[in-house]
Structures are given as structure tokens and as C-alpha cells.
C-alpha positions as CSV (number, residue, x, y, z in Angstrom):
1,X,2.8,-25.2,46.5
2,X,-0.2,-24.5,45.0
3,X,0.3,-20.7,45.5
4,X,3.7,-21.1,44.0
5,X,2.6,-22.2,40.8
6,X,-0.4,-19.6,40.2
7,X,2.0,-17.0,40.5
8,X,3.9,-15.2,37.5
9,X,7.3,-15.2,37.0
10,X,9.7,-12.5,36.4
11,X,13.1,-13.1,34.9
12,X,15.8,-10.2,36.6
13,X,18.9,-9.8,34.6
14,X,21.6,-7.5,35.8
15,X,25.9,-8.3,36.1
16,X,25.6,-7.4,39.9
17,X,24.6,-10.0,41.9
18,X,23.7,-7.2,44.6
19,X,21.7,-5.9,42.4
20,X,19.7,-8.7,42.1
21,X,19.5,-9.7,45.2
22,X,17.9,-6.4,46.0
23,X,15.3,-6.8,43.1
24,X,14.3,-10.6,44.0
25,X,13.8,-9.6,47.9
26,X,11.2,-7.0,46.7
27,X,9.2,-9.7,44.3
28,X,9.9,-12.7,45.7
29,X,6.6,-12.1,48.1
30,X,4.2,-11.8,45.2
31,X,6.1,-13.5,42.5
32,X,8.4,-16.4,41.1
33,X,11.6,-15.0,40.3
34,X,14.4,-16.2,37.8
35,X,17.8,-14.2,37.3
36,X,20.3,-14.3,35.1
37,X,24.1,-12.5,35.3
38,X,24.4,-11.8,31.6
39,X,22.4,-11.7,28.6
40,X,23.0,-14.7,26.8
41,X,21.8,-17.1,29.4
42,X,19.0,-14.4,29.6
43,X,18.0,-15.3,26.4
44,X,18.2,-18.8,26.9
45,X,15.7,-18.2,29.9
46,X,13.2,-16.2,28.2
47,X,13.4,-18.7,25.1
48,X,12.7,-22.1,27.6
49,X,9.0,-22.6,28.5
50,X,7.7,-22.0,30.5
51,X,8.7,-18.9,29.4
52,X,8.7,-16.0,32.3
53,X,5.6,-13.0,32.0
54,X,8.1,-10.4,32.6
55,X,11.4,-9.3,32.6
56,X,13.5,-6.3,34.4
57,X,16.1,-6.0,32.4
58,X,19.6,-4.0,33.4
59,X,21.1,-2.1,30.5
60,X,25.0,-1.7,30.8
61,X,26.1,-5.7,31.2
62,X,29.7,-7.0,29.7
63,X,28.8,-9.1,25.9
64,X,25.4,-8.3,25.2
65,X,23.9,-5.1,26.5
66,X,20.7,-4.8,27.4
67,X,19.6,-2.7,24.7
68,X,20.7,-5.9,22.2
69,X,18.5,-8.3,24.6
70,X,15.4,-6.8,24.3
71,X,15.8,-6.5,20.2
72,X,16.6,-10.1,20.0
73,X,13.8,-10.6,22.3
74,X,11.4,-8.6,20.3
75,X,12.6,-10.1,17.0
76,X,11.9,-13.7,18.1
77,X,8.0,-14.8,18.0
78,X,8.2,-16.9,21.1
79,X,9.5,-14.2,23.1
80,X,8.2,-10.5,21.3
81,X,4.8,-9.9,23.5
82,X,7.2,-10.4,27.1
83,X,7.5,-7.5,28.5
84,X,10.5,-5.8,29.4
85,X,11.4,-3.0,31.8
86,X,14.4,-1.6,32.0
87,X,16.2,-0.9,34.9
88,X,19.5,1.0,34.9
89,X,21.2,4.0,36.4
90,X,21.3,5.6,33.1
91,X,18.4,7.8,33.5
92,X,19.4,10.3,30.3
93,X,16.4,11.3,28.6
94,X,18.0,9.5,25.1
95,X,18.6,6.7,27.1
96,X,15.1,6.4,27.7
97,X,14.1,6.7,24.7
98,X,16.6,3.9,22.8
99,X,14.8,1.7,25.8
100,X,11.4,2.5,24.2
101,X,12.8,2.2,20.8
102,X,14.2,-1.3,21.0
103,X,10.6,-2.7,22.8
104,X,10.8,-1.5,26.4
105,X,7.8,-0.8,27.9
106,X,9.1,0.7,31.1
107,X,11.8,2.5,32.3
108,X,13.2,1.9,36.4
109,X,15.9,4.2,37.6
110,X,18.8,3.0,40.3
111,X,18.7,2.8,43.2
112,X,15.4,1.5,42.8
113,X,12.7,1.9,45.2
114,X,10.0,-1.0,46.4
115,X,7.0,0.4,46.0
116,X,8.0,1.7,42.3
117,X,9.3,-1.4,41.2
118,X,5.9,-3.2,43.3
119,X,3.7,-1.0,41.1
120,X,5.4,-1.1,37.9
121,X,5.3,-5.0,38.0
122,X,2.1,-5.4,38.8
123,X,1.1,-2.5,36.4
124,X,2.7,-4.6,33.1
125,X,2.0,-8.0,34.0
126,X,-2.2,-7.0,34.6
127,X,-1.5,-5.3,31.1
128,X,0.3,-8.3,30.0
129,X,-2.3,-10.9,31.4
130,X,-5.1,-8.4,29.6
131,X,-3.1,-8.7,25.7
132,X,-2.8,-12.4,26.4
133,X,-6.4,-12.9,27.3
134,X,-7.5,-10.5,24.1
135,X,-5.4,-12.7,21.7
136,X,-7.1,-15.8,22.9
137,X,-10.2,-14.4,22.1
138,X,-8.9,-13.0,18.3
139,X,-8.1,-16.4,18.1
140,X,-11.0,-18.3,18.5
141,X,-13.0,-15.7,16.5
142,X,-9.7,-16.4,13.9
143,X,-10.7,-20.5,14.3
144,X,-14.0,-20.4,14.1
145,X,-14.4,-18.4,11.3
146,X,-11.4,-20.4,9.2
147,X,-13.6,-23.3,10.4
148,X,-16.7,-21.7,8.5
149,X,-14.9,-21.0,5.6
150,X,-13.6,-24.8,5.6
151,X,-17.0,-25.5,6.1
152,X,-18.4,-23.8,3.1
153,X,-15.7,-24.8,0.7
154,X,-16.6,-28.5,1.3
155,X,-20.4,-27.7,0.7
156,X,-19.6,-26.1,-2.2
157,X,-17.2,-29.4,-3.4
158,X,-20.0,-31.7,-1.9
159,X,-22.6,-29.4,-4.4
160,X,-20.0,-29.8,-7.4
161,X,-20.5,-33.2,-7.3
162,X,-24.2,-34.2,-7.2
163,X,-24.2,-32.5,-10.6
164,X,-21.4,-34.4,-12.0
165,X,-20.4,-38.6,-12.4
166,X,-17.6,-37.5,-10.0
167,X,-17.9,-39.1,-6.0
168,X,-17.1,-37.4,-2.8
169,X,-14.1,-39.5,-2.3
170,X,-12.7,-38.4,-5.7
171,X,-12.2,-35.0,-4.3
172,X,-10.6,-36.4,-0.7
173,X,-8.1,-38.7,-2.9
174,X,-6.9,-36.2,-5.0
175,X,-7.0,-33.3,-2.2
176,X,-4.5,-35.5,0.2
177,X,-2.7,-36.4,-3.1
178,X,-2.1,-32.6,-3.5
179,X,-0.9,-32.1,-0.3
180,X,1.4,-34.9,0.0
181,X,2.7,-33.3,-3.2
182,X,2.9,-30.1,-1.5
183,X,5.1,-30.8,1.5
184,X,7.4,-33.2,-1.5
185,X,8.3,-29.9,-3.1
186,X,8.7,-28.0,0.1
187,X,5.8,-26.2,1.3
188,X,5.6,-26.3,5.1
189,X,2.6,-28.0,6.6
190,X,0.3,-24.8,7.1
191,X,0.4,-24.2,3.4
192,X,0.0,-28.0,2.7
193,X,-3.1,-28.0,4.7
194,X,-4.4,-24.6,2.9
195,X,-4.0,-26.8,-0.5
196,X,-5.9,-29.7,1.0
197,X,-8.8,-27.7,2.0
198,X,-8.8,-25.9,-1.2
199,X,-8.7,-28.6,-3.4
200,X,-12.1,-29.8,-3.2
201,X,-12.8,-27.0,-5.2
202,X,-12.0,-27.7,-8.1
203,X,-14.3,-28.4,-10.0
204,X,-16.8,-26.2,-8.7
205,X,-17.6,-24.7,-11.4
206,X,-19.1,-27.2,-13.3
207,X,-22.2,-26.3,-11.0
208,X,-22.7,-24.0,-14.1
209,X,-22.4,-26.3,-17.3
210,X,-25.5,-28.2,-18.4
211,X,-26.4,-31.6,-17.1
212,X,-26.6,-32.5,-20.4
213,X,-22.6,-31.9,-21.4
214,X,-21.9,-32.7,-17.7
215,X,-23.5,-36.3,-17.5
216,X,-22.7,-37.2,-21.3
217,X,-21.6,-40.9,-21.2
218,X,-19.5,-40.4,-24.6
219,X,-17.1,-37.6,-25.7
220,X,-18.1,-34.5,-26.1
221,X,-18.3,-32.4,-29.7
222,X,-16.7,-29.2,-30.2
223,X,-19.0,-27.3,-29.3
224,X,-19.8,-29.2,-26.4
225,X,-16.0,-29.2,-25.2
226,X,-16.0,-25.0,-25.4
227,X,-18.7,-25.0,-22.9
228,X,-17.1,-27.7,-20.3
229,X,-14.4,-25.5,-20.4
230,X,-16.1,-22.6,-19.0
231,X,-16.2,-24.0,-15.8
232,X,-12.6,-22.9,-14.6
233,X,-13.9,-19.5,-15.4
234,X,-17.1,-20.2,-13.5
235,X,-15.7,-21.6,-10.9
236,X,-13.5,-18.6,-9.9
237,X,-16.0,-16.2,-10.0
238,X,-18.3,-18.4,-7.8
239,X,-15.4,-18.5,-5.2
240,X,-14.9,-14.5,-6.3
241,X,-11.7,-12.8,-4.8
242,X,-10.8,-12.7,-1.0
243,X,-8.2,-11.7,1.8
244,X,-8.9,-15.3,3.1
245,X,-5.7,-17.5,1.7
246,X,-8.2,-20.3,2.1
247,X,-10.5,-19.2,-0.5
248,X,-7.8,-17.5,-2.7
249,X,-6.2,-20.4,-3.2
250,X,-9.1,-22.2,-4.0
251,X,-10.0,-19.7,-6.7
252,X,-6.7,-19.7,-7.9
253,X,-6.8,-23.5,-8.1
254,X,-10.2,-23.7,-9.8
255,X,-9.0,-21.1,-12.4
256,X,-5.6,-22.6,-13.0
257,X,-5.6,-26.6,-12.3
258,X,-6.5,-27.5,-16.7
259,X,-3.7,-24.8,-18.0
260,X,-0.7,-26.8,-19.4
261,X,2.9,-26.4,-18.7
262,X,3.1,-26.4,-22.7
263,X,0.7,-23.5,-22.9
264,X,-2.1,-25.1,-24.5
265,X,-4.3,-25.4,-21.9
266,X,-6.9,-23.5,-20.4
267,X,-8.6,-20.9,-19.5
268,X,-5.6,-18.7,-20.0
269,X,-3.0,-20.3,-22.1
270,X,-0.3,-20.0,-19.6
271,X,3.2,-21.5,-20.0
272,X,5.4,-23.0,-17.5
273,X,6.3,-21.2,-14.2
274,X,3.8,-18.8,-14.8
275,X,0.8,-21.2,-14.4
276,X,0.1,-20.8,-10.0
277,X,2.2,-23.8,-8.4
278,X,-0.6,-24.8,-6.7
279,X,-2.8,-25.3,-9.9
280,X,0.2,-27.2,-11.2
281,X,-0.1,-29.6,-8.3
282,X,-4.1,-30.0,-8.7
283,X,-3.6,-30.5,-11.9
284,X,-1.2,-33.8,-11.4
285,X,-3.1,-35.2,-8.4
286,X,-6.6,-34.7,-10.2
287,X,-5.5,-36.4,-13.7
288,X,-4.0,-39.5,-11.9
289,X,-7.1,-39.9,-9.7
290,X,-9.6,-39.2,-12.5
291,X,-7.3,-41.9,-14.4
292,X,-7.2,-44.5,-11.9
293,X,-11.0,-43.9,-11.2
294,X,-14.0,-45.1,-12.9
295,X,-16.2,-43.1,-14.4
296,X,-19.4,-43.8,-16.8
297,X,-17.4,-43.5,-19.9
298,X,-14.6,-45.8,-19.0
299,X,-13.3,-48.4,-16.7
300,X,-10.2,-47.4,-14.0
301,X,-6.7,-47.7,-15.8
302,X,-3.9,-49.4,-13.5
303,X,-1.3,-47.3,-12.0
304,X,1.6,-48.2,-13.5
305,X,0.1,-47.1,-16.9
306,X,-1.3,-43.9,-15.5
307,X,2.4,-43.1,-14.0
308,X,3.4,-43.9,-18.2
309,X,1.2,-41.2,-19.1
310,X,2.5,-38.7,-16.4
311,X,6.0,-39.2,-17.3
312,X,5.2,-39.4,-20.8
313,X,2.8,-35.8,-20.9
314,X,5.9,-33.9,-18.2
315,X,6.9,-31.2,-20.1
316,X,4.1,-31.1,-21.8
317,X,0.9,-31.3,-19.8
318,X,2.5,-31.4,-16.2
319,X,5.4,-29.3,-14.9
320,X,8.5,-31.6,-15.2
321,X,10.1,-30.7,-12.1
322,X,6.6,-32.0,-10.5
323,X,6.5,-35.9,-12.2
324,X,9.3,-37.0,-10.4
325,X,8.3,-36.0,-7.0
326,X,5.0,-37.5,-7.4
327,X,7.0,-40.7,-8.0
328,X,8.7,-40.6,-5.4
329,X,6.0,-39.9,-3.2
330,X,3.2,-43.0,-4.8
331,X,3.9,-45.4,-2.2
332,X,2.0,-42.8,-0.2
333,X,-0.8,-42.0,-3.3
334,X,-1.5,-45.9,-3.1
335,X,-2.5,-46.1,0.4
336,X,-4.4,-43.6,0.3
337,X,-6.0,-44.5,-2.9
338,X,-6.7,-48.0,-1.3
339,X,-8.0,-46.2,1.7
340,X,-10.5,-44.3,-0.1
341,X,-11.5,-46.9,-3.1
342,X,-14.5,-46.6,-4.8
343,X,-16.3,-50.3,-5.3
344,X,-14.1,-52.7,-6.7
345,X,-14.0,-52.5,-10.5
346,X,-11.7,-54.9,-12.9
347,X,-9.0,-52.7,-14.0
348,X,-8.5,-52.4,-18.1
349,X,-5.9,-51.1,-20.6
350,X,-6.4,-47.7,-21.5
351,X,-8.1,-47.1,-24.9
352,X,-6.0,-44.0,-25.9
């Protein structure tokens, strides 16, 4: 049994039973064999894990032809790296070379002969077993160097915040705020958990505005306010520009998340749709946690008067389309501001 289960599996499709029966009798000794009479349920095979290593493939079947397998095969990611060999009686030199062309990596000739078939098996499945093991390893590299980028991005947020009045739990609030606002408008979860880890930083370039604008208890002059703003600016080229989607977004986010959907915010003055969605999300999740926070300068306003000055500032400050997800989504923003709540502060009215 044990034996059994070590070895591959190789799926034989073909409309002849006879035919079959000849091709399982030559692997059956070295392999596990599945077959299939036409090509739909051969689809269905190669589609249901565990899914086989390799699959001889006939060519002229009634419905689906072989040629039409092996493209639907190689158009599917669960089922493009199988390979296939083909094994038909038409041995044309075209014919051969539609069977490479659709994703064939071999080409078997009726009547077959053992030791051909034997070697030609064994040949693709060692190759196959040698791809598999190779994109394991791309993989980790892939995962552990994704893990070092995380890695650095949440230095970089944890850095941001020694020099400001900001906490580390401001930054995980509004990060799984951002995401839960993410997957509400219909990104799927990979690109959800790309915002998440790219929120943190936001802010990061405020590493590069004075402590004393930074840490200022009281509002800031005009002066003062030109060089806060800097720090979107700052805070992109500190991140810089990158094939990493990880750190793009989070230069995208640190350059975009104070523009207004009126235009009249900044660094850029963009308008609308043209401001990146994802700063337009940051931009929601970090007002209503900087809102609901304390901070030296004020005391935490309660939610229900922060979600007044949401709805009252979409269309101008916030995308409109974005106000009502976040609404529908604040049972979820509660628990997790509960879950990460600074030490307990009496709430009080906003003086605005």
C-alpha cells in the first residue's frame, strides 16, 4: 500500500478501450493509472486533486479532440504545468507540430511500443518532478523575500512613529480598517492584504519634518502647515519606486492618502477618480481613526459624530462612492477599534 501511494499517476485518455487496456498493462507495474473514454470526463480528472503527474493523451476522440483537451488544460492554472503526451496514429509531421503547439510535450505513435512509451514516461515525469521541485524553491525565495519587504515596511511605520504623537496601534487600526474597506468595494483578498501591509506607511514621511512642527501641541501657522505637508512628498521618495506591488503601493499610498476627492488637497491637487483608489481608502480609514483617537491636541470624538463628518465631507474630502461602504462595514471598524484601544479616555464633542 505504501508502494501504491508513492507512486505517480498517469491519466490515459483514448475512445478505445483496447487501446487503453494496452497502455495501462505497460504502466500499471511502475505507476498508478487513471483512464478516461472521452475528453470531458478527462478534464474533470485532471481538474480533481489529487490531480495526476501525467497524461497520454489520444488525439482523434468523438466531442472534444485531443488537441481541445490539452488547450483547455493549458489555459487552466490548476492543470497548465501537467504534462501531456500525445499518443495517436496520426504521425503527419503537421500533426506533430499542432500537438507541440497546443502544449504537448511529447509525441507517441500507434501501435505503441513498451519500452517507448516506459521511457517516455519516465523521461517527463523525472522532468516534471525536477520543474515542481524548482518552483518550490522560487517560492520560498518568493516568501522570504516578500516577508523582508513586510518586514521593513513595518520598521519603517514603527520609525514614523517614535517621531510623531501617533502610537503603533494607530497604524494597525486604521491598516485593518483599510483592508476591510478593500474587500467592501471588491478587491480580492491578495490585494486586500497588499493594502494592509502597505498602510503602515503612511505617514512615513513625517521622518523628515521637524520635531518641532511634528510634536506641536496647538495648530500649526502657515508656514508651519507648508512644511507638514511635505511629508507625502517625502514619504514617496523614501519608499522610492519598485517592481514590488508591496512597496508600490505603499508609495503610492503615502503620496496620495491627503489629496481630496474635491481637488483641493495635496500634494498633487488631484480630483476624483484620478486620486489612486487605494489612497482614497487610506485616506477614509486614517481620518476616522485619527478622529476617534486621542492625540495631544484634543480628546477622542465619539463615533457617531466622526461618521457625521464622513458623510458630511463625501464628495468633498472622501470619494462618495466610498462613505457608504464604510458604513456598512463599522460594525466591523468597532471591534476592531475596541480590540486595539488606546487607554481609556472620556470621549468629548468635537470643537470644530
Amino acid at each position: 500500500m505504501e508502494k501504491a501511494e508513492s507512486q505517480p499517476t498517469v491519466l490515459v485518455v483514448d475512445d478505445v478501450p483496447e487501446n487503453i487496456d494496452v497502455l495501462a498493462g505497460i504502466l500499471r507495474p511502475e505507476y498508478k493509472v487513471k483512464v478516461s473514454l472521452n475528453g470531458e470526463k478527462a478534464l474533470n480528472l485532471a481538474r480533481t486533486s489529487p490531480a495526476p503527474d501525467l497524461i497520454l493523451l489520444d488525439i482523434m476522440m468523438p466531442g472534444i479532440d485531443g488537441y481541445e483537451v490539452c488547450r483547455q488544460l493549458k489555459a487552466d492554472l490548476t492543470t497548465r504545468r501537467i504534462p501531456v503526451i500525445f499518443v495517436t496514429a496520426k504521425g503527419e509531421v503537421r500533426d506533430e507540430a499542432l500537438g507541440f503547439a497546443v502544449g504537448g510535450v511529447d509525441y507517441i505513435t500507434k501501435p505503441v511500443s513498451p519500452p517507448i512509451v516506459q521511457a517516455r514516461v519516465k523521461t517527463h515525469l523525472a522532468l516534471y518532478d525536477q520543474t515542481r521541485a524548482l518552483s518550490g524553491l522560487v517560492r520560498q525565495r518568493t516568501d522570504e523575500l516578500n516577508d523582508t519587504r513586510l518586514q521593513v515596511i513595518r520598521r519603517l511605520g514603527r520609525a514614523a512613529e517614535f517621531k510623531d504623537n501617533e502610537t503603533g496601534l494607530h497604524v494597525i487600526r486604521m491598516s485593518h480598517y483599510s483592508r476591510l474597506l478593500g474587500l467592501s468595494v471588491g478587491m480580492g483578498h491578495d490585494e486586500a492584504d497588499v493594502l494592509f501591509n502597505a498602510a503602515p506607511m503612511h505617514d512615513i514621511g513625517k521622518i523628515g519634518i521637524p520635531d518641532r512642527i511634528l510634536q506641536k501641541p496647538g495648530k500649526l501657522d502657515a508656514e508651519e502647515w507648508e512644511i507638514m505637508k511635505q511629508h507625502a512628498e517625502i514619504g514617496a521618495r523614501i519608499i522610492g519606486q519598485h517592481d514590488s506591488i508591496l512597496l508600490e503601493t505603499a508609495r503610492i499610498i503615502a503620496l496620495s492618502h491627503h489629496e481630496k476627492w474635491n481637488g483641493r488637497g495635496y500634494p498633487a491637487g488631484l480630483e476624483g477618480e484620478k486620486i489612486p483608489l487605494v489612497g482614497r481608502i487610506v485616506a477614509i480609514a486614517d481620518v476616522f481613526d485619527a478622529l476617534t483617537s486621542v492625540r495631544p491636541y484634543k480628546r477622542a470624538w465619539p463615533v457617531d459624530e466622526a461618521i457625521e463628518l464622513l458623510k458630511k465631507e463625501a464628495g468633498e474630502h472622501f470619494d462618495p462612492a466610498l462613505i457608504p461602504k464604510f458604513l456598512e462595514i463599522l460594525p466591523e471598524v468597532i471591534e476592531i477599534k475596541d480590540r486595539y484601544a488606546e487607554a481609556s479616555v472620556d470621549d468629548v464633542s468635537p470643537n470644530v
